[in-house]
C-alpha positions in Angstrom: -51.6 9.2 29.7 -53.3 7.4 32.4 -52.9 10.3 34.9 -54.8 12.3 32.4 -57.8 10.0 32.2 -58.0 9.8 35.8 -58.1 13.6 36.1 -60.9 13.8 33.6 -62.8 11.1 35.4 -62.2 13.3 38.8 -62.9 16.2 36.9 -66.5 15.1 35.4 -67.5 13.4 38.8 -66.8 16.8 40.7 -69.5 18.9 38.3 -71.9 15.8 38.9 -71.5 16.3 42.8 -72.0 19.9 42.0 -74.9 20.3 39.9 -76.2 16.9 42.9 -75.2 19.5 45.5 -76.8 22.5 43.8 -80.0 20.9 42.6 -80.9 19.3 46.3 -84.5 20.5 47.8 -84.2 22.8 50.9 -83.3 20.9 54.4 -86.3 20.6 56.7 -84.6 22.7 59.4 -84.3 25.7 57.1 -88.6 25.8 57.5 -87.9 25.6 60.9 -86.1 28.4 61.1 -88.3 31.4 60.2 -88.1 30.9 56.6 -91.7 31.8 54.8 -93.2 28.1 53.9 -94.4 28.2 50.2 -97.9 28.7 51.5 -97.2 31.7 52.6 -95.5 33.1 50.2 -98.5 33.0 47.3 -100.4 35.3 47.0 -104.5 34.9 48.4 -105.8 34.1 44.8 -102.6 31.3 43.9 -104.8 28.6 45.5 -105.2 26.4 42.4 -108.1 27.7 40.9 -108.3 29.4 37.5 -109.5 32.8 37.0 -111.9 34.0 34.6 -109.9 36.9 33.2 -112.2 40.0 31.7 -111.0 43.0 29.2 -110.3 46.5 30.6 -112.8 48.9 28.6 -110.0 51.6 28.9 -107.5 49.9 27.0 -108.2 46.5 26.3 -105.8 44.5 28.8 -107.4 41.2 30.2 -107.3 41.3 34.1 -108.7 39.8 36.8 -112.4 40.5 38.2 -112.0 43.3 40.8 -108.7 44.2 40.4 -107.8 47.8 38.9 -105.9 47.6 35.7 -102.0 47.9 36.0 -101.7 49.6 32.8 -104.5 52.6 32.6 -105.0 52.7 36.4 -108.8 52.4 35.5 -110.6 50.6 38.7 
């Protein structure tokens, strides 16, 4: 009986390590090593800011200001 609470004990602790292990940030030397920094990887307009969205007056889809519509192709 004993030996089978100790396994459960081991047994929970090891999925604690793993979801520790899994759910750890990214080391620093990973950045170092080419990796795209999460600056670069956004897109130009991701900077924060919200954008004003406006309705396509092909079909009716909200986009972005100056961007051509992904469903109609309109520009």
């Amino acid at each position: 009986m004993l030996w089978k609470i100790l396994l459960l004990i081991a047994a929970i602790a090891a999925v604690l390590y793993g979801f520790r292990y899994m759910n750890r940030p990214p080391s620093r030397s990973a950045s170092k090593r080419g990796g795209a920094s999460p600056k670069e990887a956004q897109p130009d307009h991701a900077d924060g800011q919200s954008v004003d969205l406006v309705k396509c007056p092909n079909c009716g889809a909200f986009i972005a200001p100056g961007t051509p519509c992904g469903h109609c192709k309109a520009g």
